[in-house]
N, C-alpha and C positions, 0 to 999 in steps of 0.2 A: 200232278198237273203243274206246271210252270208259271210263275206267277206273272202280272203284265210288266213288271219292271226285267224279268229273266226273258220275255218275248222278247221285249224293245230292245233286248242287249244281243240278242239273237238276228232279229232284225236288219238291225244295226252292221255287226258285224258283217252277215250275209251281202249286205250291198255293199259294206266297203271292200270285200276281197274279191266279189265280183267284178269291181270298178278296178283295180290292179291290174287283174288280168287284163278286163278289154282293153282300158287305156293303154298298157304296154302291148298288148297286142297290136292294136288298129289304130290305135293314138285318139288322144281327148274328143278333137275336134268330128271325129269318121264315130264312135259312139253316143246314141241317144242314151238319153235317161230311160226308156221307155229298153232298150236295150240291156244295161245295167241291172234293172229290176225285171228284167225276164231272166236271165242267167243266174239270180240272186232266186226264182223262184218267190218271188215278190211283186206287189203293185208298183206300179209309178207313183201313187197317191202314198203308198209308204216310205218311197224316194224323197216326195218332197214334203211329206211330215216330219221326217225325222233329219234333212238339210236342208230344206228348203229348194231344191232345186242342181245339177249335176257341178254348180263350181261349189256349192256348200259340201260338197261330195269329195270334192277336188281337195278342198281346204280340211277337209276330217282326214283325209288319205296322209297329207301331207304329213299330220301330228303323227299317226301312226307308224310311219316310213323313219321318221326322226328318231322316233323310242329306237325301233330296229336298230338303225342306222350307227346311231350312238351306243348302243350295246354291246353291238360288234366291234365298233372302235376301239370302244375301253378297255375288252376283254384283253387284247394282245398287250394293253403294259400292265397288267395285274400280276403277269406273273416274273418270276424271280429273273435276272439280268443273263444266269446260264441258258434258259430259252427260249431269248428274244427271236433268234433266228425264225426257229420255228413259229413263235407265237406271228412273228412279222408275215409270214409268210401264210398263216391261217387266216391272218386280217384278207392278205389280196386273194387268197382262194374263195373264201365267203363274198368279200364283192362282185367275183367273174364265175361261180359254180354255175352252171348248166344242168346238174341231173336232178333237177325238176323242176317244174313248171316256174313255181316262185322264184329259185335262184333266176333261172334263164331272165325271165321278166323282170328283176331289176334293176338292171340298167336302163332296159329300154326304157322303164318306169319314169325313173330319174330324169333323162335326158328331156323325158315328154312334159314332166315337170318344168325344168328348168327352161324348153323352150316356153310354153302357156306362160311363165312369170314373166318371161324378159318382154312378152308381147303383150301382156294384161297385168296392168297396177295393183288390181283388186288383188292378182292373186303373188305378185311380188313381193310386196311387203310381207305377207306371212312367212313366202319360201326366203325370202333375205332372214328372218326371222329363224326362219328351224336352222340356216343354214349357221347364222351365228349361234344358237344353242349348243349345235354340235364341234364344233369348233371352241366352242367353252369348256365345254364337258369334256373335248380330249383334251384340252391343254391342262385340264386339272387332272387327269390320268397321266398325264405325259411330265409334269412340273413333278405328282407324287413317286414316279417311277424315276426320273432322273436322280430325289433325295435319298431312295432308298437305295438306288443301284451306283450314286456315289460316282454319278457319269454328270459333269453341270453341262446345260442346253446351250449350242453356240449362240442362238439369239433368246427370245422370252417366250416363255411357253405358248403364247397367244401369237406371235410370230412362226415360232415352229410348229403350230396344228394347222395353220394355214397352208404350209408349205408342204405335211406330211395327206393332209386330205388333197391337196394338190396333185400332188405324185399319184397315189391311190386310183384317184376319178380318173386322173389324165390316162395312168397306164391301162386301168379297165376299162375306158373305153379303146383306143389299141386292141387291144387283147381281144375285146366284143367281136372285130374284124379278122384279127389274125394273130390269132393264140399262139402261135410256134415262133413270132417274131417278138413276143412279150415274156421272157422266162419269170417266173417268180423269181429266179437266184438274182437276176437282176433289178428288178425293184427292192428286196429286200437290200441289196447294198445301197441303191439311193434311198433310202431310207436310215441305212447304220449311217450315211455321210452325215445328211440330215441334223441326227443325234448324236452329230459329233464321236463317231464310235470306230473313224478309221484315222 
C-alpha cells in the first residue's frame, strides 16, 4: 500500500500532466480548475491543497517544463564536435515532434505560457525566471562544448544562448504552422553560423 507522502507525489503529478494537456489544448484561460482535477481523476479540493488554486498550478507547470526544457537543450552539446549536425538537429526535432500527444502540446504549451506572463505579473516574473535558468544552463553546455570541441563562441556564452534559444523557439513556432517551409538542414546551419562553425 502506497504511503501518504507516494499519494501526494501521485496526486501531484496527475494534476500537473493533466493541466499540460488542457492548457495546451484549450488554453489557460477556457480550462477550470474543476476541469483539470476531473481529467487528473481527482478533486478540486486536491487542486487547491496541493497549489492552492489553477495559477499555483500554472507556476508548479512552469518548474517542470524548465527541467524538460533544459535537458533537452543540453543534451545536443554533450556530445563530441563530429555529431553536432545530428545532435543540432535532434534539439529542433524534440522541440516540434508531433507523434504524441506531449510532443504535439508543447509548443502550444509554451506559447500559452508565455502569453499568461506577458499579461499577468504574478506569473511573469517566475516565467522571466525559468526563462533565464535555461538560458544559463545552456550557456554552460554551450561555453563547455566550445572548450572541448576547440571552436571559441563569436560573442559570450550568455549572449550566444540567447540567440541560439532564439533561433529554436522562433523556428518551431514556423514549423508549428508550416513544417515543409522550416527544414531542420536549415536551422541547423543557423545555428553552426551562430557557433561560429561556418
Amino acid at each position: 500500500m502506497p504511503s501518504q507522502d507516494q499519494r501526494r507525489a501521485e496526486t501531484r503529478a496527475r494534476l500537473i500532466d493533466a493541466a499540460a494537456d488542457l492548457f495546451a489544448r484549450k488554453g489557460f484561460h477556457a480550462v477550470s480548475a474543476e476541469a483539470v482535477a476531473e481529467a487528473a481523476d481527482r478533486t478540486t479540493g486536491a487542486l487547491y491543497n496541493h497549489f492552492g488554486g489553477k495559477e499555483g498550478l500554472l507556476l508548479a507547470l512552469l518548474e517542470v517544463w524548465k527541467e524538460q526544457a533544459a535537458a533537452e537543450l543540453l543534451a545536443g552539446f554533450e556530445e563530441e564536435i563530429t555529431g553536432l549536425d545530428e545532435r543540432l538537429a535532434a534539439i529542433f526535432a524534440a522541440l516540434t515532434r508531433q507523434d504524441d500527444d506531449r510532443g504535439a502540446s508543447w509548443l502550444l504549451l509554451e506559447m500559452e505560457l508565455w502569453l499568461h506572463g506577458a499579461r499577468a505579473p504574478a506569473i511573469a516574473e517566475p516565467l522571466a525566471r525559468r526563462y533565464a535558468d535555461v538560458r544559463a544552463r545552456l550557456a554552460e553546455g554551450l561555453s563547455g562544448w566550445a572548450e572541448a570541441a576547440g571552436v571559441p563562441l563569436r560573442r559570450s556564452p550568455e549572449e550566444t544562448a540567447v540567440a541560439v534559444l532564439g533561433v529554436l523557439i522562433g523556428c518551431a513556432l514556423q514549423h508549428r504552422l508550416d513544417p515543409p517551409a522550416v527544414e531542420a538542414r536549415a536551422v541547423v546551419e543557423s545555428l553552426r553560423d551562430l557557433l561560429g562553425l561556418h
